[in-house]
N, C-alpha and C positions, 0 to 999 in steps of 0.2 A: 480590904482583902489583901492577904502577904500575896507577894509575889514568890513563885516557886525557886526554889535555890541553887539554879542554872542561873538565873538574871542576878546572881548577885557572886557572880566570878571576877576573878581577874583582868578581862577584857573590857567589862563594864567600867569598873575602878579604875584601869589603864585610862579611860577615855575619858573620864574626869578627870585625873589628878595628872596626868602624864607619866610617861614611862618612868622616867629618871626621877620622880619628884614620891616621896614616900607619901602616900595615905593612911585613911587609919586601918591600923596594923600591919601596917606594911612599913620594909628597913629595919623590924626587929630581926636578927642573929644574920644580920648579913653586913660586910663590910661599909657601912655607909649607905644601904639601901639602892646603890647602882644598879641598873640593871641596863644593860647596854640596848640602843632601839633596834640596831641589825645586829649582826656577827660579824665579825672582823674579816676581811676582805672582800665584804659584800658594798663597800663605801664607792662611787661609780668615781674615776680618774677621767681624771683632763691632762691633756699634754700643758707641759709650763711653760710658754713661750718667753723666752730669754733675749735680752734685747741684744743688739749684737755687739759686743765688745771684742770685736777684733784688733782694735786699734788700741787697747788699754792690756792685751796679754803682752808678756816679754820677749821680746825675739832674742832667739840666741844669741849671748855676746861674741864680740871681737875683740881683737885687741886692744882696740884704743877706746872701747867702749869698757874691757876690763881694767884698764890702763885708768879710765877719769873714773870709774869705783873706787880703786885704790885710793888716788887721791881724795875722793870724799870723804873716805875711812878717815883716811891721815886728818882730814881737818876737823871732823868730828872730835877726835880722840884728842887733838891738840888743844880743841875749845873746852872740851873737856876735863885739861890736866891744868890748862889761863884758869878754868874758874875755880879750881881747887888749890892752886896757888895761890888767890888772891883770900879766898876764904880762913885758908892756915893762916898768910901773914893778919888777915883783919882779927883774928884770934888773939895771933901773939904782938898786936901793939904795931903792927908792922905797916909802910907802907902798899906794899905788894904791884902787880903790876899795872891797877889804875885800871878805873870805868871806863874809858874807852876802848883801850883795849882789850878788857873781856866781853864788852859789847861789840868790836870789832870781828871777835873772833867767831861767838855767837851767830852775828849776822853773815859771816861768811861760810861759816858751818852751814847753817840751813840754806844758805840761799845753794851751797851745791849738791844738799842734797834734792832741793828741788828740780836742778839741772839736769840731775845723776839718771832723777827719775825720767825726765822726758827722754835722755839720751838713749833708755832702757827701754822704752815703748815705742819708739820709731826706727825706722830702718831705710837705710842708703844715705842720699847726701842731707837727708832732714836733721839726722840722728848727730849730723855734722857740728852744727853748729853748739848745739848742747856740751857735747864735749869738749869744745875750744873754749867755752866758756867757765868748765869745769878747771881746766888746768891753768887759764888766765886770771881767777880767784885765788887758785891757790898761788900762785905766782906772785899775783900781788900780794896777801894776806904773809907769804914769808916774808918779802920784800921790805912791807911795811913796818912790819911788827917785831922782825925777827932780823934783818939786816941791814937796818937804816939807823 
């Protein structure tokens, strides 16, 4: 015996094949056969609890905090121009100014900017030590490399 052709709707078909998933005859002249399960802003929110990162945002700088920036700058760009020097001269036959000291310059580069960064997330006399250690790098790093 057929069953009457209310029991063979859309709702039936949904409840087999699922919303999103095309049955037969279903997905012809439609993008892809989507059919969304709610309407858009019926989706229920939860608040997003954010863990607390106070101590990793930047506190406003000062001076000697804008002061051992600078000098990071400078030693980046400086490590930056050792290993481009050494690359022209390995080009043209040259000896240029030597693995060590582009690897010196390298590990002084990053190690202030790792410095730069602590100095830039703490505040008062924490923030201290960062920064003495940012301009004792570079201090040495001239020193070494550049007036010895």
């Amino acid at each position: 015996m057929p069953l009457p052709a209310a029991a063979h709707n859309e709702s039936s078909r949904s409840a087999r094949h699922g919303v999103n998933r095309p049955g037969p005859g279903r997905g012809h002249g439609r993008a892809g056969g989507f059919e969304p399960d709610t309407a858009p802003g019926d989706y229920p929110t939860e608040p997003f609890d954010r863990p607390d990162t106070a101590d990793d945002e930047p506190k406003p700088p000062g001076f000697w905090r804008e002061l051992s920036g600078a000098l990071t700058l400078g030693l980046c760009v400086l490590a930056l121009v050792v290993v481009g020097l050494q690359l022209l001269a390995s080009s043209k036959g040259m000896p240029g100014p030597g693995f060590p000291v582009v690897l010196g310059h390298a590990v002084a580069a990053i190690a202030a900017v790792v410095f730069q960064r602590q100095a830039d997330r703490r505040q008062g006399s924490v923030a201290v030590l960062p920064v003495l250690l940012v301009a004792a790098l570079t201090a040495a790093t001239i020193w070494f490399f550049w007036w010895s």
